[in-house]
MARKEMI-602348 format. One line per field, with one value per residue: residue in three letters; x, y, z of N, C-alpha, C in turn. Coordinates in pm, 1 decimal, always signed. Last residue first. Example, Ala and Ser with C-alpha at 12.3 -4.5 7.8 and 13.67 -1.06 7.14 Angstrom:
<dolos>
residuo <- [Ser  Ala]
n_east <- [+1285.0  +1319.0]
n_north <- [-225.0  -569.0]
n_up <- [+708.0  +780.0]
ca_east <- [+1367.0  +1230.0]
ca_north <- [-106.0  -450.0]
ca_up <- [+714.0  +780.0]
c_east <- [+1290.0  +1320.0]
c_north <- [+3.0  -330.0]
c_up <- [+787.0  +780.0]
</dolos>
This chain:
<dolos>
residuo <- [Unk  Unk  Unk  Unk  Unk  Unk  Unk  Unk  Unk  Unk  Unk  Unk  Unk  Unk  Unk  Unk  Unk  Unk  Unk  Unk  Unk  Unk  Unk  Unk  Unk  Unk  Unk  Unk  Unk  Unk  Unk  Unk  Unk  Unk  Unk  Unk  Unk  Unk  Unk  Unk  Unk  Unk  Unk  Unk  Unk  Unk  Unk  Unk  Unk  Unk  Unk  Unk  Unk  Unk  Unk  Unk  Unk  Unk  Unk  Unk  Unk  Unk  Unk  Unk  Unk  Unk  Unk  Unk  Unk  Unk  Unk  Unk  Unk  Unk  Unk  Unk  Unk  Unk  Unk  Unk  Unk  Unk  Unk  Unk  Unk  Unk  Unk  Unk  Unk  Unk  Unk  Unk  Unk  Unk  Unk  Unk  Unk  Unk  Unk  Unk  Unk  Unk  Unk  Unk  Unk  Unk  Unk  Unk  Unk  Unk  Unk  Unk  Unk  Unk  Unk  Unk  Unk  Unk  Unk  Unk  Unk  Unk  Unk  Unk  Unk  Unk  Unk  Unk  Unk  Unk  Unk  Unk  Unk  Unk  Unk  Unk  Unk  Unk  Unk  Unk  Unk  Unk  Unk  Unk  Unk  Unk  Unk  Unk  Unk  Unk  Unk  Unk  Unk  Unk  Unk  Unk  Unk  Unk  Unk  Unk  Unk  Unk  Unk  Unk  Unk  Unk  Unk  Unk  Unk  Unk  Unk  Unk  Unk  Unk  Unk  Unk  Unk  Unk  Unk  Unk  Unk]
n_east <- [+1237.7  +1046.6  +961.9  +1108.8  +1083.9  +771.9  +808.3  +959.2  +780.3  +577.8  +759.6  +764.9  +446.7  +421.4  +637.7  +521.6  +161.8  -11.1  -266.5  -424.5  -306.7  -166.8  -0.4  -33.1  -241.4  -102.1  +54.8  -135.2  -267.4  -33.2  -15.5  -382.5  -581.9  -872.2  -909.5  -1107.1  -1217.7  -1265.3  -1500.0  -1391.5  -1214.8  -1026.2  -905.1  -1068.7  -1177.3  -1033.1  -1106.0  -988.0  -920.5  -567.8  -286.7  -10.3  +144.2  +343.8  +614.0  +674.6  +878.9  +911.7  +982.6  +1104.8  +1182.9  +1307.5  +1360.1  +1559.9  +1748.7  +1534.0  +1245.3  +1196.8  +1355.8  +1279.7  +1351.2  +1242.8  +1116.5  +986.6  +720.5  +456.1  +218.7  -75.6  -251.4  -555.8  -786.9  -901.6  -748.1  -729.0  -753.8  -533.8  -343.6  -288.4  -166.4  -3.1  +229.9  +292.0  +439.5  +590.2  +770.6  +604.9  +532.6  +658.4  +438.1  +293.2  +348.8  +100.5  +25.8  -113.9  -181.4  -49.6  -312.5  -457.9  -652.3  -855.1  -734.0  -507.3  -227.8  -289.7  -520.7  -640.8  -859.3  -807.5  -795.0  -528.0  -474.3  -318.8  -243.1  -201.8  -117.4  -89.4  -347.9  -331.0  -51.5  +32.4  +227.7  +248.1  +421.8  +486.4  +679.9  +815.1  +738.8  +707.9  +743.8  +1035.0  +1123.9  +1216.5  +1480.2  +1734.6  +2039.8  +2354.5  +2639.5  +3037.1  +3324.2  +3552.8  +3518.5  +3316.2  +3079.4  +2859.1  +2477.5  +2257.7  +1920.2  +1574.7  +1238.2  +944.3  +796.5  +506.4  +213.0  +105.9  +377.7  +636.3  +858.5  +1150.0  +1405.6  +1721.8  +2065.9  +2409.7  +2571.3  +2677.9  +2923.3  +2900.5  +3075.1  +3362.2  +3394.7  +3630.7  +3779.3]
n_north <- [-1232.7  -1066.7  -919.8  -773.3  -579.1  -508.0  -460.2  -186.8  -56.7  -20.7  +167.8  +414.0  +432.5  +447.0  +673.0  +881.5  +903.6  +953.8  +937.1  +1153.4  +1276.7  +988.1  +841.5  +581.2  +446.8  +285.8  +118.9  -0.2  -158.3  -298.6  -481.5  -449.6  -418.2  -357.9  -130.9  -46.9  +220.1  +200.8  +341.8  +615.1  +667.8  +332.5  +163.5  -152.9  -485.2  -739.9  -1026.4  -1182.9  -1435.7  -1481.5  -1471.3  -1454.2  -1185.9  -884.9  -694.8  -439.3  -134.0  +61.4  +375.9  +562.2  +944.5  +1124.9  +1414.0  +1581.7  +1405.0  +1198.9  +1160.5  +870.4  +583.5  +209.6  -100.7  -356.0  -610.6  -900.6  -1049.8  -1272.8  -1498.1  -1489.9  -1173.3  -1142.4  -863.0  -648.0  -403.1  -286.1  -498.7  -676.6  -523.0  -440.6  -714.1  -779.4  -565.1  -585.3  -835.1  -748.4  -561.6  -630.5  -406.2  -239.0  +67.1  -49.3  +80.3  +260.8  +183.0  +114.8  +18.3  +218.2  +453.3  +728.1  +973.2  +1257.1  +1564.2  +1693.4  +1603.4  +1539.5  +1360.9  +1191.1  +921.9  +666.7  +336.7  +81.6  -171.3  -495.7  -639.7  -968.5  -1151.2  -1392.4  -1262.2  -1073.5  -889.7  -582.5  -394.3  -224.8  -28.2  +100.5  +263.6  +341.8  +322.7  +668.2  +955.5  +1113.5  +1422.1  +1661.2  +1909.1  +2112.1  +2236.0  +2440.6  +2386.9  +2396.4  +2281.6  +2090.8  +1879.3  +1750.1  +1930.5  +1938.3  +2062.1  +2092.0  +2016.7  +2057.3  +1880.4  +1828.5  +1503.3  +1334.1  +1262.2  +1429.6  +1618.9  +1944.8  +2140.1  +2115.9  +1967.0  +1960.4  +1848.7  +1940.0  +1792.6  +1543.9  +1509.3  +1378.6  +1138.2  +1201.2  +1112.9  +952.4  +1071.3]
n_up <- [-1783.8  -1783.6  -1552.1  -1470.2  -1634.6  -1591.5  -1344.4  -1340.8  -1486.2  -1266.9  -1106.6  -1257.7  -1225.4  -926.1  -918.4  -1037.4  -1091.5  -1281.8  -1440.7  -1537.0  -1782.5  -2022.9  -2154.3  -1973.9  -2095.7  -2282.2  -2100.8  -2000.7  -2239.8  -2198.0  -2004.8  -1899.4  -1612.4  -1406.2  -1152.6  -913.0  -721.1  -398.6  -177.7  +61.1  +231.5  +376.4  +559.1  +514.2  +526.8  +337.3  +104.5  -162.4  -380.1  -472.5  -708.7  -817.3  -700.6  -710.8  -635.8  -486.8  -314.2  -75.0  -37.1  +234.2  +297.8  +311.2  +112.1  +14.1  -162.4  -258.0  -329.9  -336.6  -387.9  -306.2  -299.5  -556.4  -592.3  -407.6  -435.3  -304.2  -314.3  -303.3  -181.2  -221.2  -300.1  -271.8  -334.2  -24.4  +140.7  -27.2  -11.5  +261.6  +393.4  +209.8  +226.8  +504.4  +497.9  +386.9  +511.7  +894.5  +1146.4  +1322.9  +1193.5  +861.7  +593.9  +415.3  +77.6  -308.1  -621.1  -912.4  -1025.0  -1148.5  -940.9  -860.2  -752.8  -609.1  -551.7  -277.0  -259.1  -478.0  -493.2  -733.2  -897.7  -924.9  -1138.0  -1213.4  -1549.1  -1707.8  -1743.0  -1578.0  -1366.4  -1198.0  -1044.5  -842.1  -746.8  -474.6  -255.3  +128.5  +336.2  +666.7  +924.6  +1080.4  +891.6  +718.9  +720.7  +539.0  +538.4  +511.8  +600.3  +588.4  +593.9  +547.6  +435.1  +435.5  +251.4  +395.8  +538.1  +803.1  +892.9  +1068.6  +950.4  +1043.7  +926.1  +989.5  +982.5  +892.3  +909.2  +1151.9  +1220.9  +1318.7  +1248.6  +1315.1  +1471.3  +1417.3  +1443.0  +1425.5  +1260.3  +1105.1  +829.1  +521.7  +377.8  +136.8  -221.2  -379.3  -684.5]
ca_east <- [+1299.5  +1071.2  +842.1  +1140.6  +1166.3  +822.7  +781.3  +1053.5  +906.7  +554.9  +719.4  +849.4  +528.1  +356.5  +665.0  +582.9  +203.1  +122.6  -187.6  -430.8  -279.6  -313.0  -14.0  +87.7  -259.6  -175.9  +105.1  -90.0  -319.6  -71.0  +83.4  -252.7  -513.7  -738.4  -913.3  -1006.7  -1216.3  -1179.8  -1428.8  -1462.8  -1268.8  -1025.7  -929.8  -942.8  -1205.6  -1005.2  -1135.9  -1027.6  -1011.4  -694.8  -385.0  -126.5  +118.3  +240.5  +543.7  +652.4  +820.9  +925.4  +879.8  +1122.1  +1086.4  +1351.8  +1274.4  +1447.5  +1750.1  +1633.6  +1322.1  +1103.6  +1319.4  +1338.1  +1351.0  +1300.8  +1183.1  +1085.3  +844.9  +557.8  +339.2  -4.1  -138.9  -464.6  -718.9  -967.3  -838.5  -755.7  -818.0  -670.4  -407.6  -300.1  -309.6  -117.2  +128.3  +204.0  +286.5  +527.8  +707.7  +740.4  +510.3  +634.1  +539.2  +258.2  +393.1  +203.1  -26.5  -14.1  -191.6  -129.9  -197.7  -435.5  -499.5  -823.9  -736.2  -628.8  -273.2  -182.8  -518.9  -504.9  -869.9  -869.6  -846.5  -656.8  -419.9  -478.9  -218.8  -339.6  -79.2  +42.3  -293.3  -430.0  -106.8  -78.6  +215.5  +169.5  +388.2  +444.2  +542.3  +767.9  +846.0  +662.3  +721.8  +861.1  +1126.8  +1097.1  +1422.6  +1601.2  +1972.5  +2210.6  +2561.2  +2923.9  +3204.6  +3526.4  +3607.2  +3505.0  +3110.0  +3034.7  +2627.4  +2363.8  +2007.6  +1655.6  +1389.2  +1021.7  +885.5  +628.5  +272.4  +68.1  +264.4  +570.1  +708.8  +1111.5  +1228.6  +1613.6  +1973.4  +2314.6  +2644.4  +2568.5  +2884.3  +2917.9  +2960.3  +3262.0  +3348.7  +3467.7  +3782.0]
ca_north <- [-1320.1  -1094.4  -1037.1  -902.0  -619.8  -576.0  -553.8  -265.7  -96.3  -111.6  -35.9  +286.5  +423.8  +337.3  +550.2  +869.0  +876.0  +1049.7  +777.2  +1101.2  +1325.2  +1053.8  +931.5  +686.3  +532.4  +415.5  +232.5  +135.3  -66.5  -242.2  -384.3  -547.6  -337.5  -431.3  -115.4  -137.7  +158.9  +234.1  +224.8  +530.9  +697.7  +484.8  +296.6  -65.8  -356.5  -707.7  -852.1  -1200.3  -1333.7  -1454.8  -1395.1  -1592.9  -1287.3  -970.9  -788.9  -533.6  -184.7  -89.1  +282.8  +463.2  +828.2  +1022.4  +1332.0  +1658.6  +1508.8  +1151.9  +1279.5  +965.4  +719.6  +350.7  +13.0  -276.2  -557.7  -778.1  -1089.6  -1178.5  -1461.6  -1615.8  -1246.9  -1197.8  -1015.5  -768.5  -459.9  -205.8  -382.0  -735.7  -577.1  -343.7  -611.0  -880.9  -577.0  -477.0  -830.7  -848.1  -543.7  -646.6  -479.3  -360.9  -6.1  +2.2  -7.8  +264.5  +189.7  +164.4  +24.6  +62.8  +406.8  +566.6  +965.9  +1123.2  +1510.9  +1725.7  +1677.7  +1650.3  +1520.9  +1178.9  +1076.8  +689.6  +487.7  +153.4  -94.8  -471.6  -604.0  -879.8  -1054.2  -1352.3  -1393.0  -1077.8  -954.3  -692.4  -429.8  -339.4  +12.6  -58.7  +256.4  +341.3  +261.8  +535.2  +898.6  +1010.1  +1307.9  +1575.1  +1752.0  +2057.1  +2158.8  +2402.4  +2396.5  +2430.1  +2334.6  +2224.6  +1935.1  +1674.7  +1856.9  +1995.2  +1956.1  +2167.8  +1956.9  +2134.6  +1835.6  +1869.9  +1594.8  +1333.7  +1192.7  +1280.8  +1625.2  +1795.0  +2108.8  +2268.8  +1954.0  +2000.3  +1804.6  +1962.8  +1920.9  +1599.6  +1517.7  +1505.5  +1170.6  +1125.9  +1184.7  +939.9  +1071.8]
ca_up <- [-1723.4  -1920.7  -1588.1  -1392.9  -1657.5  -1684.3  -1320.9  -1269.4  -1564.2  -1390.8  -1059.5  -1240.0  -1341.9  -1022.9  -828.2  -1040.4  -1021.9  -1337.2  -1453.2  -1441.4  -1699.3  -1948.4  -2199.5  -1999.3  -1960.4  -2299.5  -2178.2  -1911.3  -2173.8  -2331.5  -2028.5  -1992.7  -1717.3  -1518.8  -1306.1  -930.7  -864.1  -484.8  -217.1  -7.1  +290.4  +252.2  +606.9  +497.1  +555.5  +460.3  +113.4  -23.5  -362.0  -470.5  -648.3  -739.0  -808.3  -625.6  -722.7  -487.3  -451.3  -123.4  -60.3  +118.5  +289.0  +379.1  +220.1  +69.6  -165.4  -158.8  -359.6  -420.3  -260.9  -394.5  -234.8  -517.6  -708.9  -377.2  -496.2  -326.8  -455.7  -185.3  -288.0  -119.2  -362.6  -246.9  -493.8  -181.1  +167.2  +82.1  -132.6  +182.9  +414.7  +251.4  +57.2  +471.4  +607.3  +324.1  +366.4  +774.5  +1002.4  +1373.4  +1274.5  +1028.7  +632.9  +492.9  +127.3  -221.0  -480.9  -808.6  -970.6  -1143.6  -962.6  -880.0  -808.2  -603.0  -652.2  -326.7  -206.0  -443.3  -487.8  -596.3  -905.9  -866.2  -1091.2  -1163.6  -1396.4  -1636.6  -1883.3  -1638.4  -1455.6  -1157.6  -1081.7  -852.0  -872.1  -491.1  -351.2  -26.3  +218.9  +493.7  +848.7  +1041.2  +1015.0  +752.3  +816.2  +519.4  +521.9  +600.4  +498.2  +664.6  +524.9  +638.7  +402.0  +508.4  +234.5  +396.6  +477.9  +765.6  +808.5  +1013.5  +980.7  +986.5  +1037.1  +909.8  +1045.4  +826.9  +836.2  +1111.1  +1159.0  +1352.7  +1262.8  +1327.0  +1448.2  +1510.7  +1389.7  +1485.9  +1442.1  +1128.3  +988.8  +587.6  +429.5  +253.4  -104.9  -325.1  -538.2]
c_east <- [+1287.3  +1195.8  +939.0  +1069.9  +1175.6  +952.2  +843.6  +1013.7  +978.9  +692.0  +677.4  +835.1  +670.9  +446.5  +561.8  +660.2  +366.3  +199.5  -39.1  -360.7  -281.5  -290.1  -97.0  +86.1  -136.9  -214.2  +66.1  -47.9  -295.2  -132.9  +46.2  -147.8  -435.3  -745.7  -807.1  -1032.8  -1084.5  -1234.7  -1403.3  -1411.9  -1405.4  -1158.7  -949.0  -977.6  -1052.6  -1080.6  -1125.3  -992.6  -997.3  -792.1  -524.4  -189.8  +80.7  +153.8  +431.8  +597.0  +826.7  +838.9  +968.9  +987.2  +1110.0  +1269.1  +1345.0  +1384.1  +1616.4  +1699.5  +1417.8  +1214.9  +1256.7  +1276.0  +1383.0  +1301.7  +1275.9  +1142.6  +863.5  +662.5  +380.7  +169.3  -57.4  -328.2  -564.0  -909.5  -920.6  -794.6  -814.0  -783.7  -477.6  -331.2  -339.2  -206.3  +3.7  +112.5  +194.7  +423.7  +602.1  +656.9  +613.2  +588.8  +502.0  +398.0  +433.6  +257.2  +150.9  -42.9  -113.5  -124.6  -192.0  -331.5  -529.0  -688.2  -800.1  -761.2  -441.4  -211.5  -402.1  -491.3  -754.4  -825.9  -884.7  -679.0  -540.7  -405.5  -331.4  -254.8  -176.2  +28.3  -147.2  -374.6  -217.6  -55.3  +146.4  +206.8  +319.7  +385.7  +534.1  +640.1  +823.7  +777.1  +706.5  +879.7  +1042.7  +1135.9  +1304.3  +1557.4  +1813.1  +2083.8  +2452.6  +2805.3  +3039.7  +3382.2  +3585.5  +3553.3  +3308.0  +3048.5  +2767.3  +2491.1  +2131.1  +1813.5  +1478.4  +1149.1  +917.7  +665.6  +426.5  +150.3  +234.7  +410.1  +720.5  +933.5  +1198.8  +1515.1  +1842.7  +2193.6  +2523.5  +2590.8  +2806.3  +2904.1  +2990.9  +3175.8  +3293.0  +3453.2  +3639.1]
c_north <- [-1434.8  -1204.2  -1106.9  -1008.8  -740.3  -588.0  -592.9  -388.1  -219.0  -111.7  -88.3  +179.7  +346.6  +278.5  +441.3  +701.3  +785.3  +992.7  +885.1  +991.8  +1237.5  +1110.8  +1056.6  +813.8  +652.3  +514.2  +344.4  +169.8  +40.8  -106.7  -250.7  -395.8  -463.4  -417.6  -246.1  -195.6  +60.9  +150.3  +278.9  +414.9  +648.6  +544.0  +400.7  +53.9  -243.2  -518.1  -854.3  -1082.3  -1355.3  -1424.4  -1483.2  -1517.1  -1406.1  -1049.8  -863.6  -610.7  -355.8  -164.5  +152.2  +384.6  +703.9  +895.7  +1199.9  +1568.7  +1579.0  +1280.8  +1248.6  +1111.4  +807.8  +457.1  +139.6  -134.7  -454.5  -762.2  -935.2  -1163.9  -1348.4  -1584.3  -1378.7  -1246.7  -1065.6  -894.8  -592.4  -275.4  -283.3  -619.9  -612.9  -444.1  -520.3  -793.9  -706.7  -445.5  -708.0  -862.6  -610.9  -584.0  -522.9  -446.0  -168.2  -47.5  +59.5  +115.4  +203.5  +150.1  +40.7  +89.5  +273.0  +556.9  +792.6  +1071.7  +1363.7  +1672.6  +1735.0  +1696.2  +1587.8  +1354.3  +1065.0  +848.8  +546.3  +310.8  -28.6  -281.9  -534.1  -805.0  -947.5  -1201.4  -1309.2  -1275.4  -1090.8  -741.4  -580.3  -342.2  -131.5  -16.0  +94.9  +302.0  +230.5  +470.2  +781.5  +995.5  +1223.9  +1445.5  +1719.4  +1947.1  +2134.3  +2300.7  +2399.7  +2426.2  +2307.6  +2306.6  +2101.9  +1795.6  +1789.1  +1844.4  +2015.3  +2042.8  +2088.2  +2072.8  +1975.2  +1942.9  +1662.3  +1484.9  +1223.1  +1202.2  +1473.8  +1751.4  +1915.7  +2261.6  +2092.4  +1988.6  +1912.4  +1919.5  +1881.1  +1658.3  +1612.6  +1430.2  +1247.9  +1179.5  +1096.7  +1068.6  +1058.2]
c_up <- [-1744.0  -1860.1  -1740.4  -1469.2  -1647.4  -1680.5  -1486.5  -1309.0  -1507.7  -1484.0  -1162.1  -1183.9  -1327.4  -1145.4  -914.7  -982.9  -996.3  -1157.6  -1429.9  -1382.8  -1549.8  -1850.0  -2127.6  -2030.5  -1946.7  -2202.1  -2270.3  -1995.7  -2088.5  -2312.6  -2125.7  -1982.3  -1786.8  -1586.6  -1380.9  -1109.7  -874.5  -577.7  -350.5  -168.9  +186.4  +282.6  +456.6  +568.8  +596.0  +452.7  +263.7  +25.7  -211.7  -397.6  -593.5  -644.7  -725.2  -708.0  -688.7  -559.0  -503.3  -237.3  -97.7  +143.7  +177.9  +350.7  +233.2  +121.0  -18.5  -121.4  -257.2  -441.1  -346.3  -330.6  -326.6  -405.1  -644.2  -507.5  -456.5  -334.6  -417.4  -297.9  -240.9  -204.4  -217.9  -247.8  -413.3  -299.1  +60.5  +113.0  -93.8  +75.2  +291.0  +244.2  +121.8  +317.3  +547.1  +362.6  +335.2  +644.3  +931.2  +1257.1  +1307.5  +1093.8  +818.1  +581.4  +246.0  -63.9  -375.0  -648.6  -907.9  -1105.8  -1009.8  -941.7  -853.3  -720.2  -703.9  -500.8  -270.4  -354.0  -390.1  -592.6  -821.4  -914.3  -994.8  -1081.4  -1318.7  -1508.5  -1784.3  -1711.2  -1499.7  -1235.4  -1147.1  -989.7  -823.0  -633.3  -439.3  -132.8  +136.2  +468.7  +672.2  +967.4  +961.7  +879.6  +781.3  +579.5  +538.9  +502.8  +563.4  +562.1  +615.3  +575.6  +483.4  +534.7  +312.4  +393.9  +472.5  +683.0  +804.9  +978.3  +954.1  +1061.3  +929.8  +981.1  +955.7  +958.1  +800.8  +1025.0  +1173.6  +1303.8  +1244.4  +1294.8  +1453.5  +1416.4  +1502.1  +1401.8  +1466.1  +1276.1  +1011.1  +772.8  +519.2  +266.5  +43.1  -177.7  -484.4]
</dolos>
């Protein structure tokens, strides 16, 4: 039996921030059942997650200081998709302002949610190929290490506390899949 989707009584904003709401929802589910739930609102219209590549065997990832884990963090390039942006408009800028490179090659692998459970937020996970050079001034607060890599190479990164950025890790599965095509 498929379940339906609960009905939402009541939705409220219990804090408001730069980057996300935190929303307390009351639900009735099918089968009777009352609940209270809260959430992690994004703001804005998501994220882009970049799998750059540089030639066929070369991916290009970054090294940058990740506040939540406090940290430096490898990962590929990421960035928010400004209202009024399409996906595509937002891997231009954002690869242009994080490794330099202009991708004239994007390819859609996939929307995916980090904790669908507790936030709302989707990234759009992107392929990006025929690269080249061309640097747009960004908002980091200083310039990023831009590290190429071969498949080979993340999968040693794998092993390394700093390479733990959940969403990277699967875009590089997603690409090798697409890439064995």
């Amino acid at each position: 039996m498929k379940n339906k989707k609960p009905i939402i009584f009541n939705k409220k904003t219990l804090f408001k921030s730069k980057l996300f709401n935190i929303q307390s929802m009351d639900l009735k589910f099918s089968n009777g059942q009352m609940r209270e739930y809260e959430r992690l609102q994004a703001t804005g219209s998501g994220a882009v997650l970049i799998v750059p590549m540089l030639d066929d065997k070369t991916f290009l990832l970054i090294r940058e200081y990740s506040c939540g884990t406090d940290r430096y963090e490898i990962a590929f390039p990421k960035g928010k998709i400004e209202n009024n942006e399409s996906y595509e408009d937002a891997t231009i800028r954002e690869l242009q302002e994080e490794v330099g490179f202009y991708p004239h090659k994007i390819i859609k692998l996939k929307n995916m949610s980090i904790a669908p459970g507790y936030l709302s937020h989707i990234t759009t996970i992107v392929l990006a190929q025929d690269l080249t050079r061309s640097k747009l001034t960004g908002d980091e607060p200083e310039p990023l290490d831009v590290m190429p890599c071969t498949a080979t190479d993340i999968k040693k990164l794998l092993k390394k506390d700093e390479f733990s950025e959940a969403r990277s890790i699967a875009a590089f599965y997603l690409a090798q899949e697409f890439l064995k095509r």
